[in-house]
Structure formats: C-alpha cells, structure tokens
KOLPA-518780 format. One record per residue (C-alpha): x, y, z; residue number from 1. Coordinates in steps of 0.02 Angstrom, whole numbers, always signed. Layout:
N
<fidren u="X" v="Y" w="Z" nr="NUM"/>
...
This chain:
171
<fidren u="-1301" v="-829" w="+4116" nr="1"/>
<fidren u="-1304" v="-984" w="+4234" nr="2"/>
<fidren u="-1419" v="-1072" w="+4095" nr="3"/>
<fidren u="-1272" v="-1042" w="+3968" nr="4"/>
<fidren u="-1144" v="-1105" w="+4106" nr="5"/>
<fidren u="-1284" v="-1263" w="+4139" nr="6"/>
<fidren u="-1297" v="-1292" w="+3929" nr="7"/>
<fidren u="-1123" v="-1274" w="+3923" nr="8"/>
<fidren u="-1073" v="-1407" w="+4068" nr="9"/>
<fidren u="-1202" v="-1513" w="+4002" nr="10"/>
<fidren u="-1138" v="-1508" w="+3823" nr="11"/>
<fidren u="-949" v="-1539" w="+3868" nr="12"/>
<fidren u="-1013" v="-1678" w="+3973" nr="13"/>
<fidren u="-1112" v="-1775" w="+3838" nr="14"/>
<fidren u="-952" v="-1769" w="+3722" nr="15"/>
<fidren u="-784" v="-1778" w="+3819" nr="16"/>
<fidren u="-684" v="-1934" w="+3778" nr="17"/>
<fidren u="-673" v="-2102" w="+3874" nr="18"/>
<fidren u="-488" v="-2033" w="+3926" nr="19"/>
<fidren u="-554" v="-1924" w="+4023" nr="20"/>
<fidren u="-438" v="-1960" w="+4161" nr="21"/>
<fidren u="-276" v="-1877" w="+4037" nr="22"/>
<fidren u="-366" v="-1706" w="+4063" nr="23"/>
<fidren u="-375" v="-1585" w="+4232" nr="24"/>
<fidren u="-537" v="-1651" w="+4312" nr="25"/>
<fidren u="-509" v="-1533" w="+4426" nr="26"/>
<fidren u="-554" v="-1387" w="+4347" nr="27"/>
<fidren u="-715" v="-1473" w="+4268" nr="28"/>
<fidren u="-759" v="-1532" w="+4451" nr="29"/>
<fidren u="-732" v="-1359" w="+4505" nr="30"/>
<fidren u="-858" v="-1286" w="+4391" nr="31"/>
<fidren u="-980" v="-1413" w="+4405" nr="32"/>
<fidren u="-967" v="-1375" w="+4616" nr="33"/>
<fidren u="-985" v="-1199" w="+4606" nr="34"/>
<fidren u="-1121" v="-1201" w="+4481" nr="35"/>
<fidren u="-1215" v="-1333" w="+4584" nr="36"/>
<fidren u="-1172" v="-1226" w="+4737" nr="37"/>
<fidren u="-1257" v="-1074" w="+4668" nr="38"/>
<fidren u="-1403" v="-1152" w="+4603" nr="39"/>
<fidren u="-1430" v="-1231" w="+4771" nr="40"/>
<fidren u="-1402" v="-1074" w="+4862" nr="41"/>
<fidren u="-1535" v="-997" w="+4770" nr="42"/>
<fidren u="-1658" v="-1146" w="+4782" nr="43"/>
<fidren u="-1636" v="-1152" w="+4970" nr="44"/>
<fidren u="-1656" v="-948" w="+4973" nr="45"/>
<fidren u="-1834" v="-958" w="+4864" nr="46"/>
<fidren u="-1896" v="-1118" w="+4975" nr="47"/>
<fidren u="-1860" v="-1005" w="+5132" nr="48"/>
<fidren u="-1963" v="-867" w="+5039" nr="49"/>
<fidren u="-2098" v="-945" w="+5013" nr="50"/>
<fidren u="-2215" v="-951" w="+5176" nr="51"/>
<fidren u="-2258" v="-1126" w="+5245" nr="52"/>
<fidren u="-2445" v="-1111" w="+5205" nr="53"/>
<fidren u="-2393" v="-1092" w="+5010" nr="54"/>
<fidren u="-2300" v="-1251" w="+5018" nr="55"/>
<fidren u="-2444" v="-1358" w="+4965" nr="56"/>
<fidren u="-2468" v="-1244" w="+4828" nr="57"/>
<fidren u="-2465" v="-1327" w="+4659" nr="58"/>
<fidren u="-2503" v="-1242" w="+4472" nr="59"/>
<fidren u="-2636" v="-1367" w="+4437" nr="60"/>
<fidren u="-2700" v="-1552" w="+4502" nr="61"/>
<fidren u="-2570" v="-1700" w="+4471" nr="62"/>
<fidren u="-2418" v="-1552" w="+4450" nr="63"/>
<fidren u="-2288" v="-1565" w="+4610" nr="64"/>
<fidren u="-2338" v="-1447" w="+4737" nr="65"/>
<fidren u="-2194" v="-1346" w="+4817" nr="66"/>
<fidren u="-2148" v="-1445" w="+4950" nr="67"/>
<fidren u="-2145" v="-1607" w="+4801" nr="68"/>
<fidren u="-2034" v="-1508" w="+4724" nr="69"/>
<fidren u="-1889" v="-1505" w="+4831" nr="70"/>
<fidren u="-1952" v="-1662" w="+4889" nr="71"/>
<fidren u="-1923" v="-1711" w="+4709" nr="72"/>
<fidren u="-1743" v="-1611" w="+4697" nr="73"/>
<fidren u="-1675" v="-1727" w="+4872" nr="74"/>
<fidren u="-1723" v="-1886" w="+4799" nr="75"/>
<fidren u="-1626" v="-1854" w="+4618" nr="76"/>
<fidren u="-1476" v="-1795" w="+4753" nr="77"/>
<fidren u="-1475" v="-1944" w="+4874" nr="78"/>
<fidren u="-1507" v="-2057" w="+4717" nr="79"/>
<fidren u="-1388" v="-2009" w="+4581" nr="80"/>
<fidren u="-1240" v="-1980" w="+4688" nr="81"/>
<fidren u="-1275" v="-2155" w="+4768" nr="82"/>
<fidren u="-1260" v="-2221" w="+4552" nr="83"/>
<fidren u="-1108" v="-2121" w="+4580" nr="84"/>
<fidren u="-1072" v="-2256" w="+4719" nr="85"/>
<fidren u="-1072" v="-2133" w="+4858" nr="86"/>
<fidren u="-1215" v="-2169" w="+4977" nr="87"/>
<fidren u="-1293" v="-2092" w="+5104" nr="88"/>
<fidren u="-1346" v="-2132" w="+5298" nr="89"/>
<fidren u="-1461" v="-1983" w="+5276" nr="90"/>
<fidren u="-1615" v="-2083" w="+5322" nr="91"/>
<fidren u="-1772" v="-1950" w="+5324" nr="92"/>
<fidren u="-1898" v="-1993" w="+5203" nr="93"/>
<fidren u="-2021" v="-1856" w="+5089" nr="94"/>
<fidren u="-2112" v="-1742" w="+5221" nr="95"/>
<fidren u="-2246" v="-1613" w="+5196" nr="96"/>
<fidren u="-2164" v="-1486" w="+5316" nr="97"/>
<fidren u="-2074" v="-1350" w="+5258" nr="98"/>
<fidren u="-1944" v="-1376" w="+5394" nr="99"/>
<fidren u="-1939" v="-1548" w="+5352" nr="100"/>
<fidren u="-1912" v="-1534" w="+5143" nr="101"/>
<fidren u="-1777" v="-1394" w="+5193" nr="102"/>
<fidren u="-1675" v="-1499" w="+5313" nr="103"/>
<fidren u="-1698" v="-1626" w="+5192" nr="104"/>
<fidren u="-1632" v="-1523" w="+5054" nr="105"/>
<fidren u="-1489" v="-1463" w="+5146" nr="106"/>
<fidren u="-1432" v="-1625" w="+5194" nr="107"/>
<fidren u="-1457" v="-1684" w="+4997" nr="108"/>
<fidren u="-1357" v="-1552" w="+4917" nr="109"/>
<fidren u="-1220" v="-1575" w="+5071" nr="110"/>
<fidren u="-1226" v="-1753" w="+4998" nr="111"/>
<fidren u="-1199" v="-1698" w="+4829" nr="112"/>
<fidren u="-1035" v="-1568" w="+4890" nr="113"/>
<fidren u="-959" v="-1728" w="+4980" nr="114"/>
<fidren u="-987" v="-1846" w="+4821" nr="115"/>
<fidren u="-868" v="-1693" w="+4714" nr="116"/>
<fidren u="-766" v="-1652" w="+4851" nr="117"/>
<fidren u="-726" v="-1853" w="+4842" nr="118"/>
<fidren u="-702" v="-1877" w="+4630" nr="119"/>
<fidren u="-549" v="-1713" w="+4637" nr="120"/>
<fidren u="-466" v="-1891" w="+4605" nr="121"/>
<fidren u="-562" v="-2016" w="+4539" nr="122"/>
<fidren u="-585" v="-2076" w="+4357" nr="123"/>
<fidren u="-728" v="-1964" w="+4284" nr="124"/>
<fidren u="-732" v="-2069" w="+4126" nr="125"/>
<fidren u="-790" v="-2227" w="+4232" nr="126"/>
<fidren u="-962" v="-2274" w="+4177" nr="127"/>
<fidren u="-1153" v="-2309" w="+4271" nr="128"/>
<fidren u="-1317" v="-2356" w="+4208" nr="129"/>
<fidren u="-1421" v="-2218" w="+4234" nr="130"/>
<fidren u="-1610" v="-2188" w="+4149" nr="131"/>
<fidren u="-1579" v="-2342" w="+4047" nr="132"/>
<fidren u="-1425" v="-2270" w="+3986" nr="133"/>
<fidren u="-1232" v="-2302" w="+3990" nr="134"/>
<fidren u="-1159" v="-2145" w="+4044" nr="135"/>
<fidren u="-999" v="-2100" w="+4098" nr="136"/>
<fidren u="-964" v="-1989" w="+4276" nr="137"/>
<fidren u="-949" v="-1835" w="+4163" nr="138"/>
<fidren u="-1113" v="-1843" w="+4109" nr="139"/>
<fidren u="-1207" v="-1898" w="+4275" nr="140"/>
<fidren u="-1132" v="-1747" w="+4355" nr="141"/>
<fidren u="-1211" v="-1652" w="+4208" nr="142"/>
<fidren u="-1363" v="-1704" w="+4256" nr="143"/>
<fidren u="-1357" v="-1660" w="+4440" nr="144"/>
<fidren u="-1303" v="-1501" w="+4408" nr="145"/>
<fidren u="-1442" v="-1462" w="+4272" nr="146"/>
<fidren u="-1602" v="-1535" w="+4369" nr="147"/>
<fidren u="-1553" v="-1413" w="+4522" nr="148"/>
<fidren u="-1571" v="-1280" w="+4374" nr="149"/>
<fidren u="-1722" v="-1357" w="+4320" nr="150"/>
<fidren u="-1803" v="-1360" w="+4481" nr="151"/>
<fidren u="-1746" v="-1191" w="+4526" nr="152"/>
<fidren u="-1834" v="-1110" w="+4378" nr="153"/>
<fidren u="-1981" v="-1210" w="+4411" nr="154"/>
<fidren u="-1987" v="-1146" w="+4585" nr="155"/>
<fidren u="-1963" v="-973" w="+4515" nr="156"/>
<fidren u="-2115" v="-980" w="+4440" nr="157"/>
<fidren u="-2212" v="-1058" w="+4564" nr="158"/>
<fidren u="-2160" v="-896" w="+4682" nr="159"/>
<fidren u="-2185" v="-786" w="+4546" nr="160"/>
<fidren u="-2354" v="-855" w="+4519" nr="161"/>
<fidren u="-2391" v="-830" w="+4710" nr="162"/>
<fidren u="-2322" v="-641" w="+4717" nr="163"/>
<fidren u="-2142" v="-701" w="+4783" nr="164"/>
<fidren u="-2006" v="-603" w="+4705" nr="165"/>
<fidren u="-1834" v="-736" w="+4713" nr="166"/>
<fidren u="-1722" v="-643" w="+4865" nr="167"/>
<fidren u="-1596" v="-636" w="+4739" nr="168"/>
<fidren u="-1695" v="-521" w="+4623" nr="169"/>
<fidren u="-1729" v="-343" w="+4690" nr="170"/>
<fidren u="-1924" v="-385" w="+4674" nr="171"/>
C-alpha cells in the first residue's frame, strides 16, 4: 500500500505543471508529510529493533552497513531540504553509534517536517538543480519522500536477514 501511495506521489510529482502554485498545495504537502511521517516512524521503530551489536552488520563487503544506512538516510535529509533552501544548524556529523545515527536521524527527519511545515505557502513549482537535473519543488519532495521508502525496505531486509521481525509486523 505505502509503495502505491510512494509511486503515486512520485508520479504526480514528475508531471504536474509549472503553475503549480493555481492548485491546493496544501493537500499535496499534506500527503507528502504524512507519508514521509510514516515511513520515518517505521524506520526509526526497525533502527531501535535492531540491537547495537548488529549495527555494523552489512549483507556483503562495500554494501552500507546498518548504521551507513541511516547514516546515509540523514545526509539525503539535511542535504535535499537545504536544495530546498532550508538549512540546518544541526551540526553532528556520520557516527558509528547507534545512539548517535538515531539522534541523528531524528533530528534529520525533524528537519525534513520543518522544511513542509514551511512550503503550506510557498511556490512548489519553483525550480533547483538537483542530481544534475532541473527539477521543480514538486519533484524534490518526491524524492525525499521515496528514499525514506527506499531505505526503509532496505532496512527491512537487513533485520529480516538478522532474525528481526519490523515492530510493526506481528513477527
């Protein structure tokens, strides 16, 4: 379901037109919150999961290990809202702790709420460089929203692979 809601978001905002502004943003920002929201949620829930002496744990050599996973998820936060123009004092750098890469987490996706709590108003059809790409807001929030869901599935089956049923699952 949430990767139909993730295609979905995605999809609509690859192909919405430059007058973006003419249409309820609101409602788009709304869903893109609460689906970033949830995804976090779940991220944060698995990363708690998983016991500290797994977080070095990686499939094979040169893949991410856990904790360069969420690393991995902060960075894209503090970095693609800051494309979005909204920056952050946050000034903690990539730690191997599990405390650490939570906190830092946390304070990433926090980052991410404030940048959408911020745009209820703003232009969404405004445009950034972004991968080597013009894009406009619509689409950068896109990808936000769908690397949490990458990330989270990827951490899914790192658990898995460990004997971690997600919280959210029943086992």
């Amino acid at each position: 379901m949430l990767r139909n809601v993730t295609f979905f978001l995605l999809a609509a905002a690859l192909v919405l037109p430059a007058t973006a502004q003419e249409h309820d943003n609101s409602a788009y920002l709304g869903a893109v919150s609460m689906d970033f929201s949830q995804a976090s949620e779940k991220l944060n829930s698995l990363a708690d999961a998983i016991p500290e002496d797994h977080f070095d744990w990686s499939p094979a050599e040169g893949i991410r290990s856990v904790v360069e996973v969420l690393n991995h998820v902060s960075d894209a936060n503090f970095g693609i809202a800051a494309m979005l123009g909204h920056e952050s004092d946050y000034e903690a750098s990539a730690t191997d702790t599990k405390e650490g890469a939570m906190a830092r987490l946390a304070a990433s996706q926090a980052h991410v709420k404030e940048l959408l709590d911020s745009m209820a108003e703003a232009d969404l059809s405004g445009t950034v460089e972004i991968f080597g790409m013009t894009m406009n807001h619509y689409g950068v929030l896109g990808i936000i929203s769908g690397h949490t869901h990458e990330h989270l599935g990827q951490m899914i089956a790192y658990a898995r692979s460990n004997g971690i049923a997600p919280p959210w699952s029943g086992g």
